[in-house]
C-alpha positions in Angstrom: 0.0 0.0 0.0 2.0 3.0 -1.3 2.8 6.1 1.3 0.5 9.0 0.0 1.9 11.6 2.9 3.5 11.7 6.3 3.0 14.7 9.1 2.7 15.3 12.3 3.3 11.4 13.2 0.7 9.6 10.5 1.3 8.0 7.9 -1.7 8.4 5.2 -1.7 5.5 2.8 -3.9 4.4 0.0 -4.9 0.9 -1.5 -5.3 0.3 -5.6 -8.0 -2.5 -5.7 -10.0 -0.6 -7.9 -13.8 0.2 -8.0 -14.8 -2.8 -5.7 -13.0 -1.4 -3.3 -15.8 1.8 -2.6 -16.5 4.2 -1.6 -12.9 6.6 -2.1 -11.0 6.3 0.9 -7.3 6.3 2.7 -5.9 4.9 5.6 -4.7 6.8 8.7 -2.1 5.6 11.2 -0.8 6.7 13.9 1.0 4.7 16.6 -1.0 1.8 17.6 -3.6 3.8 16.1 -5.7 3.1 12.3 -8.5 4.4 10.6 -10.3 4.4 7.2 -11.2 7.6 6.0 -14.1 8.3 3.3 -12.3 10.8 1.2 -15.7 12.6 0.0 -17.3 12.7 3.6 -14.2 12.4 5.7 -16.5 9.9 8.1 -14.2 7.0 9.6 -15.4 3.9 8.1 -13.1 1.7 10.4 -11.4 1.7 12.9 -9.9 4.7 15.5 -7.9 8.1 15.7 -7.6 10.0 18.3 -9.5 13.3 18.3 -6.8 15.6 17.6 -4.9 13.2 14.9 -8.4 12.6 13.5 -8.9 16.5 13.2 -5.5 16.9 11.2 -6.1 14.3 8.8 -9.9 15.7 7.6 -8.7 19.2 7.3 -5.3 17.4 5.2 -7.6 15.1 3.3 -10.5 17.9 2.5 -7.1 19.9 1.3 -6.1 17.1 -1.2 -9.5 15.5 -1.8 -9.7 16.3 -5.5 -6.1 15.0 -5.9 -6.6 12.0 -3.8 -9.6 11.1 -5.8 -7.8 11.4 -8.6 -5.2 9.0 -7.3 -7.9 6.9 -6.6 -9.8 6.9 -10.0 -6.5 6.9 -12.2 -4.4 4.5 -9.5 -1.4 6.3 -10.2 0.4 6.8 -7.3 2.6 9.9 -6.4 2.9 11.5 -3.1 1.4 14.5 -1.9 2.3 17.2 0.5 1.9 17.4 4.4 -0.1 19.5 6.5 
């Protein structure tokens, strides 16, 4: 699962399964810590971050989301900036 990003102690990391892997998301960890993030509606869809990590990665993923969802549509990888 390639690296998308790294800050302030996650690492943000994406799957390519393709279209039977809906809805858009990535994968948050931190520590002992992992979520699945809906890219679109930023809603954990597994899984657990702490508040304040959870915060930071919404406001990082709403920054990126058109260039995550393109990442996700195209399954080209390339890494994006931190917060």
């Amino acid at each position: 699962m390639p690296v998308i990003a790294t800050f302030a102690g996650m690492v943000i990391k994406i799957y390519f399964l393709g279209a039977e892997h809906n809805p858009p998301h990535v994968h948050c960890e931190y520590g002992e810590f992992a979520a699945a993030i809906d890219i679109r509606t930023l809603q954990i869809l597994d899984g657990f971050l702490p508040t304040k990590k959870y915060q930071l990665a919404s406001k990082w993923i709403s920054l990126y989301q058109s260039d995550l969802l393109d990442i996700w549509k195209s399954q080209q990888f390339r890494k994006l900036p931190p917060l």
